[in-house]
Every structure is written in structure tokens, then in C-alpha cells.
Backbone as CSV, one residue per row, in Angstrom:
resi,resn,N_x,N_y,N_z,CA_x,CA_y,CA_z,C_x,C_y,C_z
1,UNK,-12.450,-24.645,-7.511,-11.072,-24.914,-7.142,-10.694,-23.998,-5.973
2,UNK,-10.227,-25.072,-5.015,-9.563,-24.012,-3.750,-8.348,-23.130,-3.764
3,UNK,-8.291,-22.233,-3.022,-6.939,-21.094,-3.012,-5.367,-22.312,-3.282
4,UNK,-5.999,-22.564,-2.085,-4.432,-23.457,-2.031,-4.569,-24.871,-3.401
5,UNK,-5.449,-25.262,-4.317,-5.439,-25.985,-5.293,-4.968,-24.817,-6.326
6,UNK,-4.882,-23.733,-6.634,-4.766,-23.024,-7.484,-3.274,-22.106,-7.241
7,UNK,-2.693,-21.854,-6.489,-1.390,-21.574,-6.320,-0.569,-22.768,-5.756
8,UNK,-0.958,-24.177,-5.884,-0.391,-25.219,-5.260,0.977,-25.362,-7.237
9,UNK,2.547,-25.411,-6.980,2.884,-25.743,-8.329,3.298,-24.080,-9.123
10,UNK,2.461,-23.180,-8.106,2.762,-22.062,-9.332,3.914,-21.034,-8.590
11,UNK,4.692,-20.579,-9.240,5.542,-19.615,-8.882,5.551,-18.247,-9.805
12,UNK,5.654,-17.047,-9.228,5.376,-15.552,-10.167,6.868,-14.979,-9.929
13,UNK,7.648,-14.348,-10.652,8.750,-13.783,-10.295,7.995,-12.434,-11.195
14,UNK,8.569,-11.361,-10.597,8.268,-10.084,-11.188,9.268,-9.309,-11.115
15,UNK,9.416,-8.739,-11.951,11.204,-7.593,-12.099,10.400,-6.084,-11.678
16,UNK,11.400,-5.368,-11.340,10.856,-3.862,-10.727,9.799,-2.788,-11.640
17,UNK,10.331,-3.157,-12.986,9.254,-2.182,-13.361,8.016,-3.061,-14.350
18,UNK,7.965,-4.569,-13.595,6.600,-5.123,-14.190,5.513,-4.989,-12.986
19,UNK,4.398,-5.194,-14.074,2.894,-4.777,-13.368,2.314,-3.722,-13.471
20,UNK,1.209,-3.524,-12.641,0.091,-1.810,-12.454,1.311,-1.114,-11.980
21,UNK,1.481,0.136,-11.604,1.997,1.469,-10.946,0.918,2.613,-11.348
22,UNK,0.718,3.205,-10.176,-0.773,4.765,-9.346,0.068,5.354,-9.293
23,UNK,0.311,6.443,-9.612,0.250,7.870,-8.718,-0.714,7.744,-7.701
24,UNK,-0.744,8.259,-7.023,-1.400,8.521,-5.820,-1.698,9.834,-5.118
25,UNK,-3.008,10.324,-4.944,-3.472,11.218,-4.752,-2.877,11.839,-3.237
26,UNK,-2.510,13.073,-3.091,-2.641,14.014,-1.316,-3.130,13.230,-0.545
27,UNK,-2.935,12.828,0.629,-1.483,13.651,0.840,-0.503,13.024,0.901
28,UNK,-0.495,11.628,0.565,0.461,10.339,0.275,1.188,10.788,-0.917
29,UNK,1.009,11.379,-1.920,1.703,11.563,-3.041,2.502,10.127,-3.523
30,UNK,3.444,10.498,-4.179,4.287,8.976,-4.486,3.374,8.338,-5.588
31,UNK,3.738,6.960,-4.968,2.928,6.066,-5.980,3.034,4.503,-5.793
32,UNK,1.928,3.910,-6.155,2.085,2.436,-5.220,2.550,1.352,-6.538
33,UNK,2.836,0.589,-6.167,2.886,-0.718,-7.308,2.562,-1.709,-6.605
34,UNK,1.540,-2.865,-7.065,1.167,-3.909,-6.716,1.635,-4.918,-7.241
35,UNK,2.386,-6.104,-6.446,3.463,-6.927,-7.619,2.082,-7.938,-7.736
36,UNK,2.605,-8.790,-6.581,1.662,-10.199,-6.489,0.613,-9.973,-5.788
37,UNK,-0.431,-10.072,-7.099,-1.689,-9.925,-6.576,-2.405,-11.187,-7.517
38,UNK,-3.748,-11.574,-6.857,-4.106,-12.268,-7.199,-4.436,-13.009,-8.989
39,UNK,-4.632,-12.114,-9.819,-4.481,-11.684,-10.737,-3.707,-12.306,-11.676
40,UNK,-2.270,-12.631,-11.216,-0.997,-13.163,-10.998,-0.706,-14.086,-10.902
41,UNK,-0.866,-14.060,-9.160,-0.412,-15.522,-8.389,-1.729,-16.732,-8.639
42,UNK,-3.168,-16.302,-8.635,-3.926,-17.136,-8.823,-4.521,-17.420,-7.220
43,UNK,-4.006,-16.688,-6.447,-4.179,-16.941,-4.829,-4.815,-15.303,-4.369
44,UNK,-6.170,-15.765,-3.763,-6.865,-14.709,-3.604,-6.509,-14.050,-1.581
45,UNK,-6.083,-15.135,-0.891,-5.268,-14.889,0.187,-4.091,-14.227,0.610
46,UNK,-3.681,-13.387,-0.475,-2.800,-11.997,-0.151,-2.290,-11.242,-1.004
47,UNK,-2.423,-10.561,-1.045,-1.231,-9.736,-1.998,0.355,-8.942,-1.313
48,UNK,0.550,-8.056,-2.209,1.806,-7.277,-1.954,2.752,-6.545,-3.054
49,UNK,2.985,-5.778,-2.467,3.326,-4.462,-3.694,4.611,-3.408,-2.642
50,UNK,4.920,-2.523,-3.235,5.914,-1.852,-2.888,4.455,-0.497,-3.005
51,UNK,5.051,0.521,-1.578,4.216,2.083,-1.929,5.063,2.832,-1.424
52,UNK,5.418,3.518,-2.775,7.112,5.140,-2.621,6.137,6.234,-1.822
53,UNK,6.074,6.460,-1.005,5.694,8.054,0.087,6.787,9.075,-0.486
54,UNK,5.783,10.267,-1.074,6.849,11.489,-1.809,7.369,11.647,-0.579
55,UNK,8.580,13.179,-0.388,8.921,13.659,0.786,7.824,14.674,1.615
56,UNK,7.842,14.382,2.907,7.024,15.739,3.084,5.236,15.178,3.260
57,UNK,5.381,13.674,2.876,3.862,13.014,2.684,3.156,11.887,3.587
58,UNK,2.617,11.929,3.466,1.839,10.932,4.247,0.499,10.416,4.083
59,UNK,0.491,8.774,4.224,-0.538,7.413,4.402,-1.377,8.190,5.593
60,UNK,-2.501,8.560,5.352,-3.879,8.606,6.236,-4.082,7.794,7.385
61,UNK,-4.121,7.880,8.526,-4.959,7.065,9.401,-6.173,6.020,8.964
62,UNK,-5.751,4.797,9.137,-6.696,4.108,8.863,-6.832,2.756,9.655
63,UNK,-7.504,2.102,9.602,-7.476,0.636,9.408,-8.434,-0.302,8.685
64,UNK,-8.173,-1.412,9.008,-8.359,-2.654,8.160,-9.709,-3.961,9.276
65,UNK,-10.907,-3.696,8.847,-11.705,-4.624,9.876,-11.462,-6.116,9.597
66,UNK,-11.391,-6.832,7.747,-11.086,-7.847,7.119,-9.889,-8.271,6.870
67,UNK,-9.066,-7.383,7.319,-7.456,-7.562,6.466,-6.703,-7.512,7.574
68,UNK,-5.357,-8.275,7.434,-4.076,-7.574,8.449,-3.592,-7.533,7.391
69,UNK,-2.313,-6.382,7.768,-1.145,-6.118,7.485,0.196,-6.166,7.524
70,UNK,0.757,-6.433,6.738,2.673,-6.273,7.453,3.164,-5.283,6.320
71,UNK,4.017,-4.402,7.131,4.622,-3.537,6.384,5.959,-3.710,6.794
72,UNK,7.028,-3.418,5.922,8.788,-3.528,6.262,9.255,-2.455,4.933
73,UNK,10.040,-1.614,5.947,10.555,-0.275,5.168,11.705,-0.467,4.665
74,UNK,11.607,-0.245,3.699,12.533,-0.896,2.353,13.618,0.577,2.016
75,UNK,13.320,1.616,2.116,14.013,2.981,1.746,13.614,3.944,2.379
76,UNK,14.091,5.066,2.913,14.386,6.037,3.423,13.542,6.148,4.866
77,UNK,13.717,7.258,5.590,13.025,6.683,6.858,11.757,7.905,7.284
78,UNK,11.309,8.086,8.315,10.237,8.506,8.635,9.566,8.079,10.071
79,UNK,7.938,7.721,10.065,7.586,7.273,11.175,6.328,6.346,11.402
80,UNK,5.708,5.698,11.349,4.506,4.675,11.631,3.823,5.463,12.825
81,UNK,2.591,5.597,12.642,1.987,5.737,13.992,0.735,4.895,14.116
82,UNK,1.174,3.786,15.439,0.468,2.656,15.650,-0.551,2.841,16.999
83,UNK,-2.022,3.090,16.432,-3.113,3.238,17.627,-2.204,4.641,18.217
84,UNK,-2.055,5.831,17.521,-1.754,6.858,18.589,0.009,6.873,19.103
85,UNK,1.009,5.929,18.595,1.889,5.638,19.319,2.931,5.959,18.060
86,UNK,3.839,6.671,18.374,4.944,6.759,17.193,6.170,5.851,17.439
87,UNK,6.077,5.442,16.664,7.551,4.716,16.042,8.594,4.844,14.832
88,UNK,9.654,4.856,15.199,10.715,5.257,13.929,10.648,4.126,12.710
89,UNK,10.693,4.711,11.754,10.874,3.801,10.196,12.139,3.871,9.627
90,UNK,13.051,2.970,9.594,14.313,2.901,8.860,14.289,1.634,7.901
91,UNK,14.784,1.270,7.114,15.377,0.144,6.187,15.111,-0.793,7.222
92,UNK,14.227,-1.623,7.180,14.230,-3.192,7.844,13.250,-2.912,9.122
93,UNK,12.587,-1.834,9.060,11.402,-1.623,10.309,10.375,-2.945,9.684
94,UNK,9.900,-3.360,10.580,8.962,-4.347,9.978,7.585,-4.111,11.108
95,UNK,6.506,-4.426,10.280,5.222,-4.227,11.487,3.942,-5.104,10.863
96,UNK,3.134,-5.420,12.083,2.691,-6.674,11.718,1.426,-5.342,12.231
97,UNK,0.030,-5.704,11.330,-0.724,-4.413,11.338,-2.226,-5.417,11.771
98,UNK,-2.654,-6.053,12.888,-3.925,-6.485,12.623,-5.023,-6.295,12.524
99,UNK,-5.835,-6.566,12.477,-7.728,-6.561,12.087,-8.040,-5.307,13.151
100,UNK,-8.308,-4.394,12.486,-8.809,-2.727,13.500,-7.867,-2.142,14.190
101,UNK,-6.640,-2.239,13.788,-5.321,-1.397,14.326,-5.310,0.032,13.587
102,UNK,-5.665,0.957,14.329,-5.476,2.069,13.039,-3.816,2.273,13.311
103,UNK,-3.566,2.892,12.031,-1.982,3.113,11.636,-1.646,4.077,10.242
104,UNK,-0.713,4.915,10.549,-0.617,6.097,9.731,0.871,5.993,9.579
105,UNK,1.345,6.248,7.909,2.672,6.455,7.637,3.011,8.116,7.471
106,UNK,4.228,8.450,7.981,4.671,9.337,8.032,5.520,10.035,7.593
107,UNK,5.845,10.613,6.141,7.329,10.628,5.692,7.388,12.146,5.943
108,UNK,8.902,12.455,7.146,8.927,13.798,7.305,10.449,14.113,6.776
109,UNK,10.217,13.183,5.818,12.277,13.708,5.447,12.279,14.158,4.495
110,UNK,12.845,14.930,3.641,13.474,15.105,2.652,13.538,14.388,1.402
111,UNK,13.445,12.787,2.059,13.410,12.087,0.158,12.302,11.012,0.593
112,UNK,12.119,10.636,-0.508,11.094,9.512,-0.507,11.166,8.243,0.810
113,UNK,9.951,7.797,0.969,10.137,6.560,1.672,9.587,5.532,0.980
114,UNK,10.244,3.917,1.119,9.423,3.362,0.212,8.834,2.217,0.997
115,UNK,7.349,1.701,1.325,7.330,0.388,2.352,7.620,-0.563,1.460
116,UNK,7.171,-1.827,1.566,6.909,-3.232,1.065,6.048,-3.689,1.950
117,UNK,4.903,-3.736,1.353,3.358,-4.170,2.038,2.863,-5.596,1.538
118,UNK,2.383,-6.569,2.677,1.437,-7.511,2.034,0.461,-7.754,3.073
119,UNK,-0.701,-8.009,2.799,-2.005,-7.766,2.474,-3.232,-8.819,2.405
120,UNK,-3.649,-9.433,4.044,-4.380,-10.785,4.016,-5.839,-10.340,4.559
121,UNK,-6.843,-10.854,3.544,-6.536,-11.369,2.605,-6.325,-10.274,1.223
122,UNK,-6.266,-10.826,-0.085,-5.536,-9.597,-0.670,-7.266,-8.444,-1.267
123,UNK,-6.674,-7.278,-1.721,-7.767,-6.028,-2.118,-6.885,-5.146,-2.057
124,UNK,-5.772,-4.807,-1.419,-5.244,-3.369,-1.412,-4.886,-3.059,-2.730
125,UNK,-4.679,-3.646,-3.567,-4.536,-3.524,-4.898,-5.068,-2.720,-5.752
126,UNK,-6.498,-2.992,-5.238,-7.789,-2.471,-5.820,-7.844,-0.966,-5.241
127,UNK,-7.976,-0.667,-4.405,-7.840,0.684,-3.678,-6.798,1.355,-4.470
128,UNK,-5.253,1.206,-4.432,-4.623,1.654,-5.108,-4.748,2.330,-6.897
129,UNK,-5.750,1.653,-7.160,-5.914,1.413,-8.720,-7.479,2.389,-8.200
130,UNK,-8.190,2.550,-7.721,-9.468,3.038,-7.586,-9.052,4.521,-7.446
131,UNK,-8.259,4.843,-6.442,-7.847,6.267,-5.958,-6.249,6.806,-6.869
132,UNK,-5.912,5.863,-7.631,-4.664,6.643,-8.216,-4.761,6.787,-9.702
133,UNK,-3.825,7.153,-10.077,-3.863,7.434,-12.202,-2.222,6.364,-12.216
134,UNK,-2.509,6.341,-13.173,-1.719,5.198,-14.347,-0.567,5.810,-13.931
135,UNK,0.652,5.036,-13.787,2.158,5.641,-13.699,2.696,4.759,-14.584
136,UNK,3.672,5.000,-15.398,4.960,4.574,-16.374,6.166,4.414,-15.593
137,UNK,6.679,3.632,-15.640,8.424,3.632,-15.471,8.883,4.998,-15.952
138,UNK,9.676,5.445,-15.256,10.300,6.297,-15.408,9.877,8.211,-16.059
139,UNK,8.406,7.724,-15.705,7.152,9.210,-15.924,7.889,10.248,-14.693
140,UNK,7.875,11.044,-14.991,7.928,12.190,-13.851,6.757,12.357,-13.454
141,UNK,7.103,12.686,-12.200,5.453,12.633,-10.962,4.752,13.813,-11.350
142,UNK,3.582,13.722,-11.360,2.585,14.611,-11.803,2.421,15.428,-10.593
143,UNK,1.737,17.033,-10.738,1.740,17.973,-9.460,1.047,17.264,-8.448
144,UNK,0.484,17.145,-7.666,0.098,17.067,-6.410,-1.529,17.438,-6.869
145,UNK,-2.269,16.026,-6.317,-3.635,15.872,-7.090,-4.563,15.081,-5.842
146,UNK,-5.716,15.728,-6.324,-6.366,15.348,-4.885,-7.174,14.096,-5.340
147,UNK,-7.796,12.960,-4.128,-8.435,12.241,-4.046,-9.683,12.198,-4.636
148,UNK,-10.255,10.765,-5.161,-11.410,11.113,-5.460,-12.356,11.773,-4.744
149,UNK,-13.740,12.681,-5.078,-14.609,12.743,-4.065,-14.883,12.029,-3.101
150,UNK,-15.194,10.934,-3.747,-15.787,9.784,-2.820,-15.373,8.365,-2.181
151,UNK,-13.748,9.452,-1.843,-12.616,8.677,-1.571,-13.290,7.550,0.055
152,UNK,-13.693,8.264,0.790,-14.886,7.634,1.893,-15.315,6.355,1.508
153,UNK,-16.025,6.621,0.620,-17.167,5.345,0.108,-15.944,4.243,-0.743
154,UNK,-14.899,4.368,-1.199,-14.192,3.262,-1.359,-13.397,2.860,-0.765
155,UNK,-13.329,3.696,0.199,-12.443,3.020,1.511,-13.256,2.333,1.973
156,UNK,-14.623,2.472,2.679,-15.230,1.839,2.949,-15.161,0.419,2.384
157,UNK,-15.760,0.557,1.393,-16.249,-0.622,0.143,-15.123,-1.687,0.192
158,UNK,-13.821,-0.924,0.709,-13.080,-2.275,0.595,-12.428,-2.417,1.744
159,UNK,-13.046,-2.099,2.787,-12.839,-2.550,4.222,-12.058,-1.977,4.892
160,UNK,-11.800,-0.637,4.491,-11.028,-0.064,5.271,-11.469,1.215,6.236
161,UNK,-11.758,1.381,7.460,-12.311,1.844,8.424,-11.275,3.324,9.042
162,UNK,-11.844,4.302,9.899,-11.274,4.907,10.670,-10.567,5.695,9.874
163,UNK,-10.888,6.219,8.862,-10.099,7.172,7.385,-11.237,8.412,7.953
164,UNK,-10.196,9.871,7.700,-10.800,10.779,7.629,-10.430,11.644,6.810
């Protein structure tokens, strides 16, 4: 059965505190939630999730050789840096991230930032869940915890390039 035979008819609504939620390891801190992911929707052509950036934290340089991206900043502000180039993040920044763009989030404020990411085709999910620990609704954030060792080799593994 094809992508589009299998989400053809189906609709997912998800409320804020349904689904996975990571903590997330240094220096991103925060914590990601993955709403619609395949899993879910039944459609292996994208996902998308919300990821809270503690204050003070920051998304790694990276990119994506298999995947684009769009990100749109949903809460508090900060900065994107696209191929080397800074740009401001406020409520309604939106950015379209394609195939080998490296790009780094930046939260230098005071309170959290939160994106809204989706994810073609979808896997970021998986990363999230590979490199983070289990979060609860309403858990208080655990201290500040580092990455797996072999945080490299699953970036890799799921296509994500230009991480150091």
C-alpha cells in the first residue's frame, strides 16, 4: 500500500500533552515532542513535532542530505543561523531548511524558545527519541545531561550531516 493510499481518509488530531516527549541532552537542553509522525498518521512522508530550547541553549549545527525542513517559531525569540548567516527568531519566523543547508538554533534569552518543525521525509522523530530520556507532562527538567557517546554515529545513521 502506497503513502498516499494509506493516509488517503485519515485524519490525527493530537492535544498538547499527547504523544512521546525527550528531554534532550547539551547543549539544546529543553525537550522535543513529536506529534504527527508516522506511527500515527500512517504517512511515512513527514512528520512534525514542537522542540522547547531551554534558555541560554542551543540546536547544533547541522544539516539534512535526505530531508528538508521548515521550522516556524512558535514562542520566545532568539536566532537561526542559516549557512553562516544570522537571522532573528520571533513568534511567526518561518524557514524553509533544504537538502544540505546547515542551520543552527540559537536561544540567547532568558526564557525558553519553542520551534514547530516538520520534517520531509519524516525520521526526526527517531533522533529525538535516540538522543533524549522520557519526559512527562508536567516533570521538572532534569540537570543538564550530556549526549550519547555516539551521538556522531546516529546523526549520521539518520541523515544528518555537518554535526560537530
Amino acid at each position: 500500500m502506497s503513502d498516499s493510499d494509506r493516509a488517503r481518509g485519515r485524519a490525527v488530531v493530537m492535544q498538547p500533552d499527547d504523544g512521546a516527549s525527550y528531554w534532550q541532552p547539551v547543549p539544546a537542553n529543553g525537550y522535543a515532542q513529536p506529534k504527527l509522525t508516522p506511527d500515527r498518521t500512517g504517512f511515512d512522508g513527514m512528520s512534525m513535532g514542537y522542540q522547547t530550547i531551554a534558555a541560554h541553549s542551543r540546536v547544533r549545527e547541522h544539516s539534512h542530505d535526505k530531508q528538508v525542513e521548515l521550522q516556524i517559531c512558535f514562542r520566545g525569540q532568539g536566532r537561526v543561523m542559516v549557512d553562516g548567516e544570522s537571522h532573528p527568531l520571533r513568534p511567526g519566523t518561518a524557514c524553509f531548511l533544504g537538502y544540505d543547508v546547515k542551520h543552527e538554533i540559537v536561544n540567547d534569552s532568558d526564557d525558553e524558545l519553542v520551534m514547530l518543525w516538520v520534517i520531509a521525509p519524516a525520521g526526526l522523530e527517531d533522533f529525538f527519541a535516540a538522543i533524549g530520556r522520557e519526559r512527562r507532562p508536567g516533570q521538572a527538567a532534569p540537570q543538564p545531561f550530556a549526549r550519547p557517546t555516539d551521538v556522531i554515529a546516529i546523526e549520521r545513521g539518520m541523515g544528518m550531516q555537518d554535526t560537530k
